[in-house]
N, C-alpha and C positions, 0 to 999 in steps of 0.2 A: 435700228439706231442703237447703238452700244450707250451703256446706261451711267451714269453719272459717277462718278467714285465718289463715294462717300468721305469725309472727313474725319477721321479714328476722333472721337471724343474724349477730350481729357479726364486722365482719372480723377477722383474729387478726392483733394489733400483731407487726407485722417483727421477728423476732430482729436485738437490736442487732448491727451489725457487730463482731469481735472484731478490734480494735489490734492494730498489731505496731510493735515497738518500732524505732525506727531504725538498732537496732545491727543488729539481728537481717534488718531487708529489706536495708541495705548489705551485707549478710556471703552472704545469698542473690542476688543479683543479682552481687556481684563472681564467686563461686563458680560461679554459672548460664554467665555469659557467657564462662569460664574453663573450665569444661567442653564447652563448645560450641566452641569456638574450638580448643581441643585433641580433639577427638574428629574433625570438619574437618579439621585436618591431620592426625590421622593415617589417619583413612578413605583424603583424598588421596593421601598417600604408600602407602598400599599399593594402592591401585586403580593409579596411576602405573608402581610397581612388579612386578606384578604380570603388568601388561601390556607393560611392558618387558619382562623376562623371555619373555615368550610369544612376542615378535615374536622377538625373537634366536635362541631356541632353532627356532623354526618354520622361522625362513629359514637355519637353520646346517642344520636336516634337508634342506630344499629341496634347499641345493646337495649335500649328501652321498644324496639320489637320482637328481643326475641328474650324478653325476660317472659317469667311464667306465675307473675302474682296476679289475681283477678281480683274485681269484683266480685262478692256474691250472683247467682244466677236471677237477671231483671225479665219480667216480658216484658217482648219486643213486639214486633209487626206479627201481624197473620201473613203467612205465605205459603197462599193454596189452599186457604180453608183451613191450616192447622196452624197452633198456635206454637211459636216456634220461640225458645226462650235464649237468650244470644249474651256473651259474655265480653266487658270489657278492661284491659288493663288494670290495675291498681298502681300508680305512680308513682304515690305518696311515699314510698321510700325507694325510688329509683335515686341512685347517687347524683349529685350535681356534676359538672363537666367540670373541666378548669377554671372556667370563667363564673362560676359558683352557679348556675343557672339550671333550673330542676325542668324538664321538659313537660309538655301536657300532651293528651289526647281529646280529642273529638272524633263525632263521627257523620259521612258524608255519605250519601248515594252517586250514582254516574249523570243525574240532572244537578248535581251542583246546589244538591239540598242540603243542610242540616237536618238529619231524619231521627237521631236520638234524641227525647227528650232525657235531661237528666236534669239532677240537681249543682245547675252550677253557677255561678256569680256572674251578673252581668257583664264585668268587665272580661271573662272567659267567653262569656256569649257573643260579645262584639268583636274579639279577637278572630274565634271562629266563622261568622260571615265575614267579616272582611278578608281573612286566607282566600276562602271560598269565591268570593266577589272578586280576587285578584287572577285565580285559578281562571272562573268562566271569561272573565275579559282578556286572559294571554290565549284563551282555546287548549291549555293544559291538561292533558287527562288524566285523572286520580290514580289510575293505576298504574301510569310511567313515574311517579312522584317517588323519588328515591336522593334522598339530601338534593332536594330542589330551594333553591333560593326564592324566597318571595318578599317584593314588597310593598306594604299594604300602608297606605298614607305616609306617614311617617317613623311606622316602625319594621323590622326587617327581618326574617325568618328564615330558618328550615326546614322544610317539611319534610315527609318520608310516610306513604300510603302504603295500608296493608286489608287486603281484603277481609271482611267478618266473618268470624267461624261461629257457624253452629253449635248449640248444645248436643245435638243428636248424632255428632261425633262424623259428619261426613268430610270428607276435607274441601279444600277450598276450592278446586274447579269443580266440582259437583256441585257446591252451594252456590257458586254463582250462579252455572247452566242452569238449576231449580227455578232461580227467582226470575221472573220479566222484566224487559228493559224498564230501565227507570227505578229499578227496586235493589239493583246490585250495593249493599254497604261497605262502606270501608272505612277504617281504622285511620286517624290523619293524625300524626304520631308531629311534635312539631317543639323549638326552641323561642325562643324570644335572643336575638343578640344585638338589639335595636343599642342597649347599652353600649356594649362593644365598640358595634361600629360607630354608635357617634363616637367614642371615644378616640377612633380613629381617625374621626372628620377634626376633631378638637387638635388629633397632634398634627392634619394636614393646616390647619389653619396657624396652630402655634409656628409650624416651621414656614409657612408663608410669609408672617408679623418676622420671622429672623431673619428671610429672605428679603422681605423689604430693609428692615434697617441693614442689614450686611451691604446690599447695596446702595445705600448711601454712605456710608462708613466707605468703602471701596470705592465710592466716585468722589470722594473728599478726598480719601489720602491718591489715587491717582492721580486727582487733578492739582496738590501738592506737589508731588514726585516728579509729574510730569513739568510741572513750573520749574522744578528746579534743573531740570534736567534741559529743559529747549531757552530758560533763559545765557546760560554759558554755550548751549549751540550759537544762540543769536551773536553774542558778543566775538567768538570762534566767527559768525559768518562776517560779522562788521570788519574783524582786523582781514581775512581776505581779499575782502573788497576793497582796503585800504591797499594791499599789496598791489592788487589791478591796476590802481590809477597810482602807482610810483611810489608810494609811501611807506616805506620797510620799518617803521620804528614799532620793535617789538612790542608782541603781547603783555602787559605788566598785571593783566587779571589775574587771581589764584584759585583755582578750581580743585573740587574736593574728591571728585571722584580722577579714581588714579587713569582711565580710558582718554579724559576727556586733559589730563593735567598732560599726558604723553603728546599727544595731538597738539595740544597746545607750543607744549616744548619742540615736537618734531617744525610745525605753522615758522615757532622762532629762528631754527637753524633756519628753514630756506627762505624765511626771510632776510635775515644776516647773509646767505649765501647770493643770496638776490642782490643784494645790499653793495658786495663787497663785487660781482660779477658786472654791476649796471657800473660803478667807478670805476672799474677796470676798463671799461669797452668807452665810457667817457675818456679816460685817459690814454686811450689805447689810439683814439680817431683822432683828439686833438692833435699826441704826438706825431701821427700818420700824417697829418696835413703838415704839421711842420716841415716833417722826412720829405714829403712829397715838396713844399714850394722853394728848395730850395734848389734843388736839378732843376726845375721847371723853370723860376727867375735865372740860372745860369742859363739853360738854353735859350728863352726869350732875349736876356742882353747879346751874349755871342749874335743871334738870328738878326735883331735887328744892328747891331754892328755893319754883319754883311748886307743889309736892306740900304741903310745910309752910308757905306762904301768906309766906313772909320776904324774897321779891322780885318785884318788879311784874311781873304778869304778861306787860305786852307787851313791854316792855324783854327779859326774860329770853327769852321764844320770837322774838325778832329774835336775838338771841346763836345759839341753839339752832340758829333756819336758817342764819345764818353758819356756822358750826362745821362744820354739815351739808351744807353747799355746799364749802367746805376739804374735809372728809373726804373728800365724792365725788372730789372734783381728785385728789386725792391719791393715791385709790385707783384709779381709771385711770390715774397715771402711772404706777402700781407697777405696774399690770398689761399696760402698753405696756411698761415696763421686760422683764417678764417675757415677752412676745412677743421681741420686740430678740433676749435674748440667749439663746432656743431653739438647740440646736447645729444644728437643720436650717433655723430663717427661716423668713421669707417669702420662696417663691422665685417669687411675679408677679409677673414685673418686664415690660415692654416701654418702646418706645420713645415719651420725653416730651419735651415741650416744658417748661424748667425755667420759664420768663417766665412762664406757665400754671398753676404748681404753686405759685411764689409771690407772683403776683395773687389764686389764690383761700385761698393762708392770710393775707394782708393783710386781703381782702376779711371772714375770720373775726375778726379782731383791730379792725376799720375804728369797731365801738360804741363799744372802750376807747379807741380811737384820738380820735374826738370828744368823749367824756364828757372825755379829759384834754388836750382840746384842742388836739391834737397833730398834725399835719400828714405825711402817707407820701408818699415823692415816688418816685418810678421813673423809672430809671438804667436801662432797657433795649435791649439789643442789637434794630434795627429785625430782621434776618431772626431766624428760630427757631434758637433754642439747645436742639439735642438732646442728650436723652443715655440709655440704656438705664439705667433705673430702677424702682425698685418707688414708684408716684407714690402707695401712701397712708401710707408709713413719712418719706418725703422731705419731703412737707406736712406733715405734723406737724414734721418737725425744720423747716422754714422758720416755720412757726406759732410754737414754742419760742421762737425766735430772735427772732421779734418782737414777743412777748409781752413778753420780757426787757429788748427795747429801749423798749418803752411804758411798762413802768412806771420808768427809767430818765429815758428824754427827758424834756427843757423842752419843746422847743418842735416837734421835726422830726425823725423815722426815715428815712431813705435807704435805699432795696434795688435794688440792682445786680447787673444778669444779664448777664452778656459769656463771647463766646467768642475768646480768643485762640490764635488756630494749634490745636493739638490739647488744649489748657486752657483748662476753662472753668471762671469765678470768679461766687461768688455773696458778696456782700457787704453785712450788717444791718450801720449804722451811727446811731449815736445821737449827739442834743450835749447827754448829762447830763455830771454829774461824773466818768464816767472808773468803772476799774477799783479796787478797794482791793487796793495791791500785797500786799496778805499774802495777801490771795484769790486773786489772779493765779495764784497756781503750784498752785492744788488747784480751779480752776474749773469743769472736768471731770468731778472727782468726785461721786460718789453721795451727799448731802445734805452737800456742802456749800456755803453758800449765804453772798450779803451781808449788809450792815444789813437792806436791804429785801426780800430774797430772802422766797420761798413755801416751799416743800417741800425744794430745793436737788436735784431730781430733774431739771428739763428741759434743762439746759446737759449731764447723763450722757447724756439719751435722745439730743442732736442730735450728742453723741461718737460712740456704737452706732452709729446710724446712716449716718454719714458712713465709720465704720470699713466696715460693710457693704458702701459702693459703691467700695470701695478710693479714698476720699478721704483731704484732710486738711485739718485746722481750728486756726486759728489766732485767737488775740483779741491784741488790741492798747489800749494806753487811753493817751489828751492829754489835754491841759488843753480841747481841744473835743469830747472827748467817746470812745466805747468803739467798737469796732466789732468784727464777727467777719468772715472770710473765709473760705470753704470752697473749696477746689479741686479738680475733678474730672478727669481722665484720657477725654479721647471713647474709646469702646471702641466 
């Protein structure tokens, strides 16, 4: 029995990531990199420390082992039945270290005794058991003790052990091997730098008390900085929001940092840009619908004419395909309009030959051109005039242009392709009557149009277009007639 197919289980959608607010990462990040940087130094400073200390005290024991002032000759222990008389240190003018501090000696056996008696002050006495006491409780043995750190309650040492030499001149591994276990002495050669280091716990502590107030000092003026800085985001985010839901009336805040005053200025232009594109496209539909119901009510009256028998039928369906040939025009230019001015284009463009581009929108125009008996002459530069272009938005705008000029011309249209130095001119020229100066200044525009104008849409489309290849377009009009010029930039 073949086995069931499973169901593939849906994947489970990502927990959204959770925001953090920009006061709140600046305040973490200041504080991060503030505890890092303080904790750094002060690790340094006591490792630095530390080891200073160590070296000083170690080489101040050095030389107080192998200095050579003694005591007078004391008895000591019997060992083996002979009286064996044993010499210790003289201190008392051993130099102080750096840290002013004059070393001591005592003396120890290998059971972690105190075995000399001398004449020395109690507080020398408690120092030496308690060494001793810290010694048996690490399991330390006196004869590794070489600048050994020790610490004994609350004060802090170093020690440095040296075995006891005999009077009777033997050296020191023979006086050990001599003596029996438990009886071996040693020399415990040793610093006090309890000062020191507290001294050094005193400047850990000092730079703790700065590390607290620095951080609050630091999390006042961040959380300042930080106010002033997401309060003009917020307002920056209010006027975007405003733009979302239709509302383009400029930013009128003044902001002081020059990042956020840019933004703001850049927010303005495309708002105004927004502004001035959303009235265009309002005034652009209205007009459309106008263009539009005006073939529409002609074909509807003609159509029902012929429905209710009250106008000739061929007459009326001649009207009807006119109308419907207008309308089509019409409505592909609204709809090249609407390609044109997509914020993304058309972005095929390669490299053209413009002489090429307009021989073959001529060559479109060449029927009107005969039927109105009208003569196209060509002004062309002999080598190729390039230019990196989109050649089926281009053609058309050369098409427009010379549509414009045919049904204008008497008798002869001119088109002139030349490249000059890094500028090249494209030039539709007609010998009608010339421009109507009150047109002259709105020629450009979106329907509007002359006495004899069509739709008043193809002079916009060859504007878009020329705007798109960063050209620019100029009309001119005499008494012999209108002409336009386009001029291009070789790129």
């Amino acid at each position: 029995m073949p086995r069931p197919r499973t169901q593939p289980q849906p994947r489970p959608h990502p927990q959204p990531r959770r925001l953090m607010s920009l006061r709140t990462r600046l305040l973490i990040v200041v504080l991060g990199v503030f505890l890092v940087v303080f904790v750094s130094i002060t690790t340094i400073f006591n490792v630095l420390m530390d080891n200073y200390i160590g070296r000083t005290a170690t080489a101040q024991l050095s030389a107080a082992v192998a200095q050579q002032h003694f005591f007078p000759q004391q008895q000591g222990q019997d060992v083996n039945g002979q009286g064996v008389r044993i010499q210790i240190p003289d201190l008392s003018k051993a130099p102080a270290s750096r840290f002013n501090i004059h070393p001591a000696v005592f003396t120890m056996n290998d059971d972690y005794e105190v075995t000399l008696p001398r004449n020395v002050s109690a507080q020398e006495a408690r120092t030496a058991r308690a060494i001793v006491a810290t010694l048996r409780a690490h399991h330390v043995e006196p004869a590794t003790l070489g600048g050994h750190k020790v610490r004994a309650g609350a004060s802090t040492f170093y020690v440095q052990s040296k075995v006891l030499e005999s009077v009777a001149g033997t050296d020191t591994a023979t006086a050990a091997a001599a003596i029996p276990s438990g009886a071996v002495e040693y020399l415990v050669f040793y610093v006090d730098v309890t000062g020191i280091a507290n001294f050094a716990a005193s400047v850990n502590l000092f730079l703790m008390l700065i590390m607290v107030v620095a951080i609050i000092i630091t999390f006042l003026v961040t959380f300042f900085i930080t106010r002033r800085m997401t309060r003009p985001l917020a307002d920056l985010t209010e006027f975007s929001a405003r733009i979302g839901q239709g509302d383009f009336t400029p930013c009128t805040e003044s902001f002081h940092d020059r990042e956020l005053a840019t933004l703001a200025h850049s927010m303005n232009q495309a708002a105004v840009q927004l502004d001035s594109y959303d009235k265009d496209q309002k005034t652009f539909f209205q007009n459309a619908s106008h263009e539009l119901r005006t073939p529409l009510m002609s074909i509807k009256c003609y159509a029902e004419g012929i429905v209710y028998d009250v106008m000739d039928a061929k007459k009326a369906s001649g009207t009807i395909l006119s109308e419907t040939d207008r309308l089509s025009e019409m409505v592909e230019d609204l709809l090249a309009v609407s390609r044109i001015d997509t914020i993304a284009g058309d972005q095929r463009s390669a490299m053209c030959d413009l002489r090429e581009l307009l021989s073959a929108a001529a060559d479109e125009q060449r029927a009107v051109a005969e039927r109105n008996q009208i003569e196209l002459v060509f002004d062309f530069d002999e080598a190729p005039v390039m230019l990196w272009a989109n050649e089926k938005t281009l053609q058309r705008a050369f098409s427009n242009l010379i549509s414009n000029a045919l049904r204008y011309g008497r008798s002869k249209v001119t088109l002139s392709c030349k490249q000059e130095g890094e500028v090249i001119k494209v030039i539709v020229a007609d010998d009608g009557p010339g421009i109507d100066p009150e047109v002259q200044p709105h020629l450009f525009e979106r329907f509007s149009k002359g006495a004899d104008g069509k739709h008043g849409i193809g002079l916009s489309i060859v504007k878009s277009v020329v705007d798109r290849h960063e050209g620019t377009i100029e009309a001119a009009s005499d008494a012999a007639g209108a002409s336009f010029t386009l001029t291009f930039k070789r790129r």
